[in-house]
C-alpha positions as CSV (number, residue, x, y, z in Angstrom):
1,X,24.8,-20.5,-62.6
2,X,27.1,-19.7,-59.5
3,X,30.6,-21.6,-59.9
4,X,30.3,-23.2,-56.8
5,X,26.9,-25.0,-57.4
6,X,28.6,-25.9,-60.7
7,X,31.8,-27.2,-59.0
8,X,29.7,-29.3,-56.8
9,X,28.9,-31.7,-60.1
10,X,31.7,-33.5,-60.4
11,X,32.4,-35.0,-64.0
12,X,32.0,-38.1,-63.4
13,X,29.1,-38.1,-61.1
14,X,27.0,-35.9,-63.8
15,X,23.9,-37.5,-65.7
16,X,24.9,-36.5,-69.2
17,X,21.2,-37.8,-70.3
18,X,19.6,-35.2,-68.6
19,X,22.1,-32.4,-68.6
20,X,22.6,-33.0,-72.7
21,X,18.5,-33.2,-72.9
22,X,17.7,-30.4,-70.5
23,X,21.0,-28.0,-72.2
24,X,19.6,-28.8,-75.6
25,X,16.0,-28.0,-75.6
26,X,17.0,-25.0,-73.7
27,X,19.4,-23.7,-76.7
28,X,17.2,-24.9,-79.6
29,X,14.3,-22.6,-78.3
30,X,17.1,-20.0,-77.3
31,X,17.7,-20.3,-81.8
32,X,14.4,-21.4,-82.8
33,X,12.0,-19.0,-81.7
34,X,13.5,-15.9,-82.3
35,X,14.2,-17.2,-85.6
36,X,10.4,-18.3,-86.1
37,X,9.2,-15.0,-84.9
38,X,11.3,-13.1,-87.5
39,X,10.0,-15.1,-90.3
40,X,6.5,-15.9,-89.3
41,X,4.4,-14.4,-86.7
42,X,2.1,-17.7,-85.1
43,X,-1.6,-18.2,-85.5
44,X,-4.4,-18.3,-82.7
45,X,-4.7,-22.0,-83.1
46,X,-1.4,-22.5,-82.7
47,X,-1.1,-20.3,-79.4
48,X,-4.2,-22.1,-78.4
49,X,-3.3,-25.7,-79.0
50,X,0.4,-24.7,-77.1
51,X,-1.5,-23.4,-73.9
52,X,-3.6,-26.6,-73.7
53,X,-0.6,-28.8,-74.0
54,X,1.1,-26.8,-71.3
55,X,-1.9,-26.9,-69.3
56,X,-2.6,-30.9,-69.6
57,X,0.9,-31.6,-68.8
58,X,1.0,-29.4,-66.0
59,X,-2.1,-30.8,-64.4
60,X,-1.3,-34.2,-64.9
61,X,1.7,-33.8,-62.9
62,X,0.2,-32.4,-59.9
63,X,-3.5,-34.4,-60.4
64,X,-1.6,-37.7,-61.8
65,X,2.1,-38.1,-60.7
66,X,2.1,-35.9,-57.4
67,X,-1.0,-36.3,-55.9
68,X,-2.8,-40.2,-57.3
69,X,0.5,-41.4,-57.4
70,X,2.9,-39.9,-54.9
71,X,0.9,-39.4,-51.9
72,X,-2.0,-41.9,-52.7
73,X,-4.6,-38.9,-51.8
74,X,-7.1,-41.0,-53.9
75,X,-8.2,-43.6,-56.3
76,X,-9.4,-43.5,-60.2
77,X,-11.1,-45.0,-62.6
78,X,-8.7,-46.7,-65.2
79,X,-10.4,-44.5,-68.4
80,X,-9.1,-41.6,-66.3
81,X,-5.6,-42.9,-65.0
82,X,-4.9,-43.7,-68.4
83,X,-5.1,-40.0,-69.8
84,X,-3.3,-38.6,-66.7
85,X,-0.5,-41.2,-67.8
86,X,-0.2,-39.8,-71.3
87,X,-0.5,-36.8,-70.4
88,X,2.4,-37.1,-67.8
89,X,4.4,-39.1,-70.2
90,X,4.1,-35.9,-72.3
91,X,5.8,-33.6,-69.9
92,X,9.3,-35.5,-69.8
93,X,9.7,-35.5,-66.3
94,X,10.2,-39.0,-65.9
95,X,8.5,-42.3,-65.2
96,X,5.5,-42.0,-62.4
97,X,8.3,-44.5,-60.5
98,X,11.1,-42.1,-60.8
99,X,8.9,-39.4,-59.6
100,X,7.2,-40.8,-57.3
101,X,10.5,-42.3,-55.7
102,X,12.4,-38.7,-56.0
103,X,8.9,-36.7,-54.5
104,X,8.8,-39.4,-51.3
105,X,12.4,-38.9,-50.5
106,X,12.1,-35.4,-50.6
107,X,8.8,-35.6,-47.9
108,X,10.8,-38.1,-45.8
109,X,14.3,-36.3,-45.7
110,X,13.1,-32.4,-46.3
111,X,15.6,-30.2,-45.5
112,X,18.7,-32.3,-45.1
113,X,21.2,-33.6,-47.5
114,X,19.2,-36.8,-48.4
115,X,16.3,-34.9,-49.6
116,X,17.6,-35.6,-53.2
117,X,16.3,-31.8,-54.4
118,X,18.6,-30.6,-51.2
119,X,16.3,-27.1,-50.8
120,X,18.3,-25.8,-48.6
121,X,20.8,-25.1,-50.9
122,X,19.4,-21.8,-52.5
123,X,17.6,-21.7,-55.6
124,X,19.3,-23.2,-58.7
125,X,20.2,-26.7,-57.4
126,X,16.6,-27.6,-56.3
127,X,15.6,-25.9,-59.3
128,X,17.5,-28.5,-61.6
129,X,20.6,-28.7,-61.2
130,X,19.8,-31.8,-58.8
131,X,19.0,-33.8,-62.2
132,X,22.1,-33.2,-63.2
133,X,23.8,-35.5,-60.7
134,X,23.9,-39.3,-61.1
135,X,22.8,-40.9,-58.4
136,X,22.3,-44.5,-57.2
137,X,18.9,-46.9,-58.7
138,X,16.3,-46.7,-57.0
139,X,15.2,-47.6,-53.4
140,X,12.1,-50.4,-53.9
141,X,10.5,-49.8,-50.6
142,X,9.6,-46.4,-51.5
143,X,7.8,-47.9,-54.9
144,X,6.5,-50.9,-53.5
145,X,3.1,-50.0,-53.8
146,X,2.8,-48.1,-57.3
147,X,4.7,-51.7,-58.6
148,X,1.9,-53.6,-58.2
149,X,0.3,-51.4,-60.9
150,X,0.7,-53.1,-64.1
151,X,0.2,-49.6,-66.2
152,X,2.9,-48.0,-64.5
153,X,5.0,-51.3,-64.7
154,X,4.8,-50.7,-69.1
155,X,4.8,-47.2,-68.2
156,X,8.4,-47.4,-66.8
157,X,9.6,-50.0,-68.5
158,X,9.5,-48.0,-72.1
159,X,9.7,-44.4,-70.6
160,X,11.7,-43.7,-73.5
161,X,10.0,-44.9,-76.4
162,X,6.5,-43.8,-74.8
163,X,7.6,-40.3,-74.4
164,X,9.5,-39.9,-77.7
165,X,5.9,-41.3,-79.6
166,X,4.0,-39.4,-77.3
167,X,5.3,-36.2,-78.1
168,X,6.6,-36.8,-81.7
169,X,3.0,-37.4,-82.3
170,X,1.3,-34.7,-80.3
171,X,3.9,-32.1,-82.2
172,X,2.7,-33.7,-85.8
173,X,-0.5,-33.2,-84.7
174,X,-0.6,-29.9,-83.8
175,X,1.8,-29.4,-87.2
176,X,-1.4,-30.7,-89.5
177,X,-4.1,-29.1,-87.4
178,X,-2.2,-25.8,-88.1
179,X,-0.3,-26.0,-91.6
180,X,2.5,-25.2,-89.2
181,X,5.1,-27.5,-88.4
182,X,8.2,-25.4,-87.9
183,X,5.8,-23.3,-85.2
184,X,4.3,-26.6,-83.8
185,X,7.7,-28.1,-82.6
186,X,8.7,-24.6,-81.7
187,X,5.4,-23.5,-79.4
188,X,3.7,-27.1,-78.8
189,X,7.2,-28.8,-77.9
190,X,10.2,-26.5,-77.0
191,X,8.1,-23.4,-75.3
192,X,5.5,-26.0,-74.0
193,X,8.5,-28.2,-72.5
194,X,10.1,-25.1,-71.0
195,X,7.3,-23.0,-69.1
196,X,6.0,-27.0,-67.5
197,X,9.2,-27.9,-66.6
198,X,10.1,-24.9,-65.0
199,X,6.6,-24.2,-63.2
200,X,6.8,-27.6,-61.8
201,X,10.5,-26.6,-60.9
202,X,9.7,-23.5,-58.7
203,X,7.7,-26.0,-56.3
204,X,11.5,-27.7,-55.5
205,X,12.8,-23.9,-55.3
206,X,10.7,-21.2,-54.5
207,X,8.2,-22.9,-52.7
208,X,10.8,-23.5,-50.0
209,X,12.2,-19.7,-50.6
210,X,9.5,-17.1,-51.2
211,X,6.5,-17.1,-49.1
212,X,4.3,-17.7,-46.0
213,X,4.1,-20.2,-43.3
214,X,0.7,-20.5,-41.5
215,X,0.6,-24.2,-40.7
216,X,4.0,-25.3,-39.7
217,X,7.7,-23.2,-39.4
218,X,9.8,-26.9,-38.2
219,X,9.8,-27.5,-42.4
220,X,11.0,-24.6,-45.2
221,X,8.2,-25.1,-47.2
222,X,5.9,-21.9,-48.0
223,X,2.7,-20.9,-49.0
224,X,2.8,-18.7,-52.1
225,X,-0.5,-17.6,-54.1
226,X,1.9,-16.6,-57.6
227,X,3.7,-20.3,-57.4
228,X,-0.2,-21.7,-57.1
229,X,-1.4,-19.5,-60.4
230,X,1.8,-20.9,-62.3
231,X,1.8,-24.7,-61.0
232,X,-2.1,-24.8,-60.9
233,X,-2.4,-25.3,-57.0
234,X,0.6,-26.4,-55.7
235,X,1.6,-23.4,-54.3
236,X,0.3,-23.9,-50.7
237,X,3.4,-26.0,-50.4
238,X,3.8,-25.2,-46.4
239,X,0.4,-26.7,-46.0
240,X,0.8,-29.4,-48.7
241,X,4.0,-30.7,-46.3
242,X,2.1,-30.4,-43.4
243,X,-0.9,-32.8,-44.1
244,X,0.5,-34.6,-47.3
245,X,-1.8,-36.9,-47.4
246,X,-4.3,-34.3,-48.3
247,X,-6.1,-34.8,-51.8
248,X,-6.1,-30.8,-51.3
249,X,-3.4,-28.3,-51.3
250,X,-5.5,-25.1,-51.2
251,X,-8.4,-25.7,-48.4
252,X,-9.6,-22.2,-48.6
253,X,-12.6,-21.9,-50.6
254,X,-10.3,-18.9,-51.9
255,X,-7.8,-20.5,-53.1
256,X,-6.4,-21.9,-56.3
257,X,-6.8,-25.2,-56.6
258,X,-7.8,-26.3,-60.0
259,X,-7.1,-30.4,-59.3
260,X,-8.7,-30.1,-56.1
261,X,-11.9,-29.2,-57.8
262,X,-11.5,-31.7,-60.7
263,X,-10.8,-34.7,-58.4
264,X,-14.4,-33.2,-56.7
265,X,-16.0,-33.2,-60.0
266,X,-15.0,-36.6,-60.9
267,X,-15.7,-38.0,-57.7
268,X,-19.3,-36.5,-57.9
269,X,-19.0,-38.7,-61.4
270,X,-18.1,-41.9,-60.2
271,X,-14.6,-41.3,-61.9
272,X,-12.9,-41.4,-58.4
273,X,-13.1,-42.7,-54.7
274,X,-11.5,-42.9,-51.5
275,X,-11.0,-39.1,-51.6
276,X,-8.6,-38.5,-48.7
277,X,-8.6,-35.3,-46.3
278,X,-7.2,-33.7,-43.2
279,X,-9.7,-33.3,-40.2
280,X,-10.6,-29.5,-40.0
281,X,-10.5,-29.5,-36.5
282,X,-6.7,-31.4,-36.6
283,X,-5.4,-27.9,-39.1
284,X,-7.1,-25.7,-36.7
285,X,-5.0,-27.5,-34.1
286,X,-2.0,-27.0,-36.5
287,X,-2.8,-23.3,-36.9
288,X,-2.7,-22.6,-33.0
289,X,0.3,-24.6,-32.5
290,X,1.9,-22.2,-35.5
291,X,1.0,-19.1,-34.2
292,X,1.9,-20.0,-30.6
293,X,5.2,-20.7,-31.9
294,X,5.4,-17.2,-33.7
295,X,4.2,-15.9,-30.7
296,X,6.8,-17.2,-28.5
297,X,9.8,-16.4,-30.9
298,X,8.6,-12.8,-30.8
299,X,7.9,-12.7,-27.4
300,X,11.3,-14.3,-26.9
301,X,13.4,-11.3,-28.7
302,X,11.7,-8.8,-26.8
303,X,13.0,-9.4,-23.4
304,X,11.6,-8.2,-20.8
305,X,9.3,-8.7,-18.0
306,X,6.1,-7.4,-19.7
307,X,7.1,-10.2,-22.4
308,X,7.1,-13.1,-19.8
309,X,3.9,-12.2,-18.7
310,X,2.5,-12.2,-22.0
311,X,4.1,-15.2,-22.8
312,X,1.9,-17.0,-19.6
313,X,-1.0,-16.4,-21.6
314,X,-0.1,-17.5,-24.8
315,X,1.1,-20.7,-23.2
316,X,-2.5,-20.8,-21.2
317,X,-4.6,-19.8,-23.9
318,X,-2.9,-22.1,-26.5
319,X,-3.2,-25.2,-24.2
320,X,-7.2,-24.3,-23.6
321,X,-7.5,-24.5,-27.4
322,X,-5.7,-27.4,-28.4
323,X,-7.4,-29.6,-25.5
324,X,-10.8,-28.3,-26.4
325,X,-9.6,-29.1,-30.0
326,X,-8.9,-32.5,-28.7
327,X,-12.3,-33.2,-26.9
328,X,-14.5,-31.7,-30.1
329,X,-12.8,-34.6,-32.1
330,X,-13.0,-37.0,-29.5
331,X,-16.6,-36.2,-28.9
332,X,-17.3,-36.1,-32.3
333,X,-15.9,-39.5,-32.9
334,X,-18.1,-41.3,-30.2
335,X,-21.3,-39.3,-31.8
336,X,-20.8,-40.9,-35.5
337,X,-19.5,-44.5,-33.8
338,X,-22.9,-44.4,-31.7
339,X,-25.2,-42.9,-34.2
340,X,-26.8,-46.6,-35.0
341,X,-25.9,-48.3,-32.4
342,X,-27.5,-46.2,-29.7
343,X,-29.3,-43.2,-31.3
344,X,-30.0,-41.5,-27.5
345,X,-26.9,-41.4,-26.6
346,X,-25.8,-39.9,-30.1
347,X,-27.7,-36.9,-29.5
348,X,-26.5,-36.4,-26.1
349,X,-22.7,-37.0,-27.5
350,X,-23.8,-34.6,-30.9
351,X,-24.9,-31.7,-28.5
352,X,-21.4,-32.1,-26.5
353,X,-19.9,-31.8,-29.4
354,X,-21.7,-28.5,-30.6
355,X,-20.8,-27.5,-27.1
356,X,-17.3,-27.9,-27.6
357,X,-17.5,-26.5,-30.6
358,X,-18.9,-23.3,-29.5
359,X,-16.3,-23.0,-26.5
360,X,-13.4,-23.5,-29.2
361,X,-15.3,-20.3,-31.5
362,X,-15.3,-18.5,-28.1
363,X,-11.5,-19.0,-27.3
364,X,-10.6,-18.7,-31.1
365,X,-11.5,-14.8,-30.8
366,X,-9.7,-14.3,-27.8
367,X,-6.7,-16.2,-29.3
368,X,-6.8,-14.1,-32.0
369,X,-7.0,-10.3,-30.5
370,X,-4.1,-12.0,-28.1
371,X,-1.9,-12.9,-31.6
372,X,-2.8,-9.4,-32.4
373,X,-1.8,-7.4,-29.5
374,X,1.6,-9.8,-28.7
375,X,2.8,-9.1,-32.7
376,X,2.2,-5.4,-32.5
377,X,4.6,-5.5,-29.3
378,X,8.2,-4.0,-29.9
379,X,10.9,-4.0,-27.3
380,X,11.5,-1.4,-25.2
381,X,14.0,1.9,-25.7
């Protein structure tokens, strides 16, 4: 690690639980599996029973800690919250509390030095050396909410012990399922551990590094389609900041998503409600206010008086959109509020909306050959 990222943890400010816990699993399975590999070579079973642990923690971080808990994106039945909770508890990244707490700050203070994971500086402090400095309790008001949920009240209140049983008895598990219990603690617990904590690391670090920003530029966040294979879906990290209280991080029917399609299962179930989601008409706002912005900044280092002009109708052409954007909604709005009330004028609102809707399709291809042409534009010799 770089000596100035390490001079930055001062001894006395270091949280020697997680630096001894985090150090130590790292150099067991630095001796342990290259000594298990020369002796025995591991079973199918083993492999298999390794990658489903890794996968259940994984996705009860991002379908149970980040996205129930964190951002509230939705609600679940108690059958279901209580396996997302073990689960969790398996991956040793903390009470739902302490996660939730950090994850919040980290929305609210992005970019700046009270965003405990501090992306902006590089990769290896948001990547974990941020756990390695104490810091003060936590801040209630942030919690307030999750506290009034007696299972995460037991939940943080024996972290410890839960997590210790948790995996003590997963990794015995696996040891009698297998005949294996040297390659169960190595594969279900120490390469398990390592490969979930640092997937769900790269989301703190490269997600702010390495990638694309369609939705919003104001934030570091990116969208990256390799972080969303290894965190399962929580890769689109520029959109993910930019509508948070999305139950979805990958909107594109393309994408990969896996806990946006099993929250949509077990909605379809009865297994959970109150699924929230951003307006598509409000991210198509966000899209063109994006690319107008790109536009501009390009337009900006060119310099010259064919720029300005072009920049006129970027200006124009964005405003059109955004305000026929605006009406759509609007119109839409007043269509559902009088679709009992007044069923006449619901159909005359619905085919105003269609209306608007068509115009916005209209302008959305001339916005686009405009993006086009303005990014193909280089200054001039």
């Amino acid at each position: 690690m770089p000596p100035k990222l390490l001079r930055a943890l001062r001894v006395r400010n270091v949280n020697w639980t997680a630096l001894l816990f985090i150090a130590g699993y790292h150099v067991a399975l630095l001796v342990a599996l290259p000594l298990y590999l020369a002796t025995y070579t591991p079973g199918w079973l083993l492999i298999g029973c390794s990658a489903f642990l890794w996968m259940a923690t994984l996705m009860a971080i991002t379908t149970g800690y980040h996205r129930l808990y964190a951002h509230r994106t939705y609600d679940v039945h108690p059958a279901i919250e209580s396996v997302l909770l073990f689960f969790g508890t398996l991956s040793v990244q903390g009470s739902v509390f302490e996660w939730a707490h950090d994850h919040r700050l980290h929305h609210r203070h992005v970019d700046t030095h009270d965003d405990p994971y501090e992306t902006e500086r590089g990769f290896w402090y948001p990547h974990m050396l941020w756990m390695f400095k104490k810091r003060a309790g936590m801040e209630q008001k942030y919690v307030a909410d999750l506290k009034q949920n007696t299972l995460l009240g037991v939940q943080h209140r024996y972290y410890g012990l839960l997590m210790i049983a948790a995996n003590l008895l997963v990794v015995l598990g696996v040891g009698v399922l297998t005949g294996d219990f040297f390659g169960a603690f190595v594969f279900a617990f120490l390469v398990r551990l390592f490969l979930a904590h640092h997937c769900t690391w790269f989301i703190n670090s490269l997600a702010h590094m390495w990638g694309s920003k369609p939705y919003a530029t104001e934030h570091s966040a990116v969208n990256n389609f390799v972080l969303a294979l290894l965190t399962f879906g929580e890769g689109y990290h520029n959109y993910h900041h930019t509508f948070a209280g999305d139950y979805r991080n990958g909107v594109r029917w393309y994408q990969f998503d896996p806990p946006k399609y099993v929250i949509w299962f077990m909605s379809k179930l009865g297994l959970a409600s109150n699924l929230k989601t951003m307006d598509p008409l409000m991210i198509k706002k966000r899209l063109v206010q994006a690319d107008r912005e790109l536009l501009i900044e390009h337009l900006e280092r060119l310099r010259d008086q064919h720029a300005r002009a072009f920049m006129d109708a970027v200006e124009t052409t964005s405003e059109k959109l955004t305000s026929t954007i605006t009406s759509a909604r609007a119109a839409r709005d007043r269509y559902r509020a009088m679709l009992e009330v007044d069923p006449g004028k619901a159909r005359e609102m619905r085919r105003r909306a269609e209306e608007l809707r068509a115009e916005f399709a209209r302008d959305l291809k001339t916005w686009r050959r405009l993006c086009r042409l303005v990014l193909k534009m280089e200054p001039a010799l």
